[in-house]
C-alpha positions in Angstrom: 45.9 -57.8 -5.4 45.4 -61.4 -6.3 47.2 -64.2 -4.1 49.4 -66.9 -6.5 51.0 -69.2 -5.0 54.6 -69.8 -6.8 55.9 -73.3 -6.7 59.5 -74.2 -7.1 60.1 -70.3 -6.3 64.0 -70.2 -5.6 64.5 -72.3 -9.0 66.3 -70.5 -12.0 62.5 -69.8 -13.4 60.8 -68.2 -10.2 63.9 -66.0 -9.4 64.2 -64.8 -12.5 60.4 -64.1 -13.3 59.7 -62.5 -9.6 60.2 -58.7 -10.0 57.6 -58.6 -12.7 55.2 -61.1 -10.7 55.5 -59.0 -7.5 54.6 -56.4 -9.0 50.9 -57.7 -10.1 50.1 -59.8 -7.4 50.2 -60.9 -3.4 52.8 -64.0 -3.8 53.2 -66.7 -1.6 56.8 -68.4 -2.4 57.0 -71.7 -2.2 60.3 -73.9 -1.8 62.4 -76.8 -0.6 65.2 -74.6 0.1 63.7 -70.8 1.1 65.9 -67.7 2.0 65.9 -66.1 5.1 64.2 -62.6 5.9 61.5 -62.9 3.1 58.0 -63.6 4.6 56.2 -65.1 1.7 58.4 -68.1 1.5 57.2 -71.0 3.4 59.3 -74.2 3.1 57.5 -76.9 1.9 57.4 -80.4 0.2 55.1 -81.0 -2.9 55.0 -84.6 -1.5 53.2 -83.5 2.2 49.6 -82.9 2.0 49.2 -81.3 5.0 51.8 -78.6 4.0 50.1 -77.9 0.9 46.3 -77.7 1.9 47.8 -75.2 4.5 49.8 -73.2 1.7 46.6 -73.1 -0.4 44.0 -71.5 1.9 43.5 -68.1 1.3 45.0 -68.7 -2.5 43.1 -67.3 -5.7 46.0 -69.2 -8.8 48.8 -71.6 -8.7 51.7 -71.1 -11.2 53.1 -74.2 -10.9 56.8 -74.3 -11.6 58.3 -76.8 -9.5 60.5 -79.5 -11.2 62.8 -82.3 -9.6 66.0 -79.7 -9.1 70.0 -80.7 -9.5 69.9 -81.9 -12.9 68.7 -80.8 -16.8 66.9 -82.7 -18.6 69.3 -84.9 -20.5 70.4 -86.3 -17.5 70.1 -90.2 -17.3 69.9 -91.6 -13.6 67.7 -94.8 -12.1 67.7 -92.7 -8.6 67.1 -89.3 -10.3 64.4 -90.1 -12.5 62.3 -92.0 -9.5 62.6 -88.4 -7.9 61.6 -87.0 -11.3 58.5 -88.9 -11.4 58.1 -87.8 -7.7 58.4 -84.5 -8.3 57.1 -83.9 -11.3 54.5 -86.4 -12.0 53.0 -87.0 -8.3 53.7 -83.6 -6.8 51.8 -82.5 -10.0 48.8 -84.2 -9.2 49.4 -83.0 -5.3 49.2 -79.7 -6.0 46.4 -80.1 -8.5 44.5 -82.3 -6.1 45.1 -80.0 -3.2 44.1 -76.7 -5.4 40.8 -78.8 -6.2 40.1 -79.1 -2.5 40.6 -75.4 -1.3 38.6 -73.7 -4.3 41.8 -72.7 -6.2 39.9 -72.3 -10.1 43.3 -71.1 -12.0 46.0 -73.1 -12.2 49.1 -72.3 -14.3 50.8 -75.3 -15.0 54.4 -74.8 -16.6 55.4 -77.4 -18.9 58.3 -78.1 -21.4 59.2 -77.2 -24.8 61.1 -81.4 -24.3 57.5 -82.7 -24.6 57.6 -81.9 -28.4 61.3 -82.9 -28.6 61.0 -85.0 -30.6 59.5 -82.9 -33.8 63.3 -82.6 -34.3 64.4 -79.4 -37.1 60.9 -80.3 -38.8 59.6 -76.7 -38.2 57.7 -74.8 -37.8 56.1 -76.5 -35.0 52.6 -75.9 -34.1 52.5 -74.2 -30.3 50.2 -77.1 -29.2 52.0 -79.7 -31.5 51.4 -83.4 -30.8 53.8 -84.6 -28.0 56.6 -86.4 -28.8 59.0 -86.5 -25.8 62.7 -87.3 -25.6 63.9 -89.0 -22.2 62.6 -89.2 -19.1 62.5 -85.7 -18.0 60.0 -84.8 -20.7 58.3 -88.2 -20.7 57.4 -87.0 -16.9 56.6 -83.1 -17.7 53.7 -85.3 -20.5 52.4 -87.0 -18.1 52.0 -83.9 -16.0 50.4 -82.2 -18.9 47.8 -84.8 -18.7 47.0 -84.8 -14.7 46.8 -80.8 -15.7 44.5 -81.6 -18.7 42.3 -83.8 -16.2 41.7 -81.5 -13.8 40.7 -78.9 -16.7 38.2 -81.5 -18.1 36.7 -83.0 -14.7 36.6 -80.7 -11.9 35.7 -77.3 -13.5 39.5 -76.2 -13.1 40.6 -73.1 -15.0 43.8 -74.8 -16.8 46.7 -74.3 -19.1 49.8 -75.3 -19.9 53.0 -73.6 -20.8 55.3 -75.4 -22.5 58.5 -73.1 -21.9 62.3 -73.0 -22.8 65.3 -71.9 -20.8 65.0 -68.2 -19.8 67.5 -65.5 -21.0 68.4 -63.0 -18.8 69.1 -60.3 -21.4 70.6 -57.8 -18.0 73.7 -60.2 -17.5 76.5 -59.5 -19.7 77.9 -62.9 -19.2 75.0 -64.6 -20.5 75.1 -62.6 -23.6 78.6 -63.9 -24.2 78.0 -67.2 -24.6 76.0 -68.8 -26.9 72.3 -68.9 -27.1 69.8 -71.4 -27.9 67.1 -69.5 -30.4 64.6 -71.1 -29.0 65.4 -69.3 -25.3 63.1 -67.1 -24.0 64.4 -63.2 -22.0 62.9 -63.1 -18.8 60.9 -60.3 -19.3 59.0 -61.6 -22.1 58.4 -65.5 -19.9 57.3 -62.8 -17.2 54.5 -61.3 -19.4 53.1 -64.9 -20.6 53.2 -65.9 -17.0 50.9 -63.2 -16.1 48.7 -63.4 -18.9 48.2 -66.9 -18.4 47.1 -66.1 -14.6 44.6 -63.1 -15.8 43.4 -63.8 -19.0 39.8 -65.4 -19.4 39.7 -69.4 -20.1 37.0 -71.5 -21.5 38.9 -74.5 -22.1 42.1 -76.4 -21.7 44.9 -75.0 -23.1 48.3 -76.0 -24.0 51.0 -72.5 -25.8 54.6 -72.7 -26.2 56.6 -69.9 -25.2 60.1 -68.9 -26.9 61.7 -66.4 -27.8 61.5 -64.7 -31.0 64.3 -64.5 -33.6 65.0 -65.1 -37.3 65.7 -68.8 -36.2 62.5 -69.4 -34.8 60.8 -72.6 -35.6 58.4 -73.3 -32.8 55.1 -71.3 -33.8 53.8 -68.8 -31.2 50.1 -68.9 -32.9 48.6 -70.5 -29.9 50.3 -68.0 -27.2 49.1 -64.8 -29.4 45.5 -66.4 -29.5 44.9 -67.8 -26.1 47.0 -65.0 -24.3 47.6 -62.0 -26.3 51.2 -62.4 -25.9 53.3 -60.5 -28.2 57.4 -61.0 -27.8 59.1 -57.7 -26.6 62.6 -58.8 -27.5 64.3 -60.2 -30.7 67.0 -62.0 -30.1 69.1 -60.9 -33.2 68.7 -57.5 -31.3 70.5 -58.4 -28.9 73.4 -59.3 -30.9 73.7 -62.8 -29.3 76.0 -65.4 -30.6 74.0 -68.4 -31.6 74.2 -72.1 -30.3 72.9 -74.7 -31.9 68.8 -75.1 -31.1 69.1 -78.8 -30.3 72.7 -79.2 -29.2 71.7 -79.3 -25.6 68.1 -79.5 -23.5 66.0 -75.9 -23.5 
């Protein structure tokens, strides 16, 4: 089995995607905050480079899902949004720089669906639409899209982007009783475009957006069905959820 290294592991994403990762691949778990008991995590900061060049030996893909935790991404702070660009602008290049150096060729890079914000209700909206961010949470997940898109373009890097939404996790009864986004993703369904987009052939850059599916859809999933071959599972109306307004709140 192939050895990815997961960043930002213990987040809502990684814990929610990992039975369906584990069972494709050799995982190495990366995270600020690891369990105990579980010998794949290794605790470790995307700011130190000697912790990630020693993560990365021996590692064949990256999905990169590692964000500045503690706060969504309407949230407005001077101190917060220095650790954002920390986080998720230089520990983006980190990893990508550090993946360069130990012969890591695919990296997954997992962007979000707040780059293109700014579309507003104008759908539907191409999967590799033109960005137009909203605040400074998606103004820093851009800029990551474009130290991902460098590394594609000028060191022979196997790239592409995800631009995801808030997962669904369609097994908790709770979360089915409250309202849901239409836009939000069930974590099966982000677990298949995750592995696709760490086995499926590349010849360029690419940038899909992944959401879920539902009569309310407006983000176009033309670019995830082409690059990856990914086909939604689930429809939300299916699941009889009660529907929140799509741009009421972050995805």
């Amino acid at each position: 089995m192939s050895l990815v290294l997961v960043t930002g592991a213990t987040g809502e994403v990684g814990r929610g995607v990992l039975p369906w990762l584990q069972e494709r691949f050799s995982l190495r778990l990366l995270s600020l905050d690891p369990p105990n008991g579980d010998p794949r995590y290794i605790q470790a900061d995307l700011l130190d480079w000697d912790a990630l060049s020693a993560v990365l030996q021996g590692v064949e893909a990256v999905l990169h899902l590692a964000i500045a935790p503690g706060h969504s991404g309407v949230y407005e702070d001077d101190a917060f949004n220095d650790r954002r660009f920390d986080v998720n602008v230089k520990g983006t290049f980190h990893i990508f720089e550090a993946a360069r150096r130990a012969n890591v060729r695919r990296v997954v890079h997992v962007s979000s669906l707040m780059v293109v914000w700014g579309h507003g209700t104008m759908g539907p909206i191409a999967g590799d639409a033109s960005p137009r961010p909203v605040g400074t949470y998606a103004l820093t997940k851009l800029l990551s899209e474009e130290i991902a898109r460098h590394y594609a373009e000028n060191h022979n890097m196997e790239v592409i982007t995800l631009r995801i939404t808030a997962p669904l996790d369609i097994n908790d009864p709770e979360r089915l009783r409250q309202p849901v986004r239409p836009q939000q993703v069930p974590l099966p369904d982000l677990a298949q475009a995750f592995i696709r987009a760490l086995t499926v052939p590349l010849e360029r850059y690419e940038v899909v957006t992944i959401v879920g599916e539902s009569s309310r859809r407006i983000w176009d999933l033309g670019p995830a069905r082409r690059v990856l071959g990914y086909e939604p599972r689930y429809r939300l109306d299916d699941l009889g959820v009660l529907w929140a307004d799509p741009f009421a709140v972050e995805p």
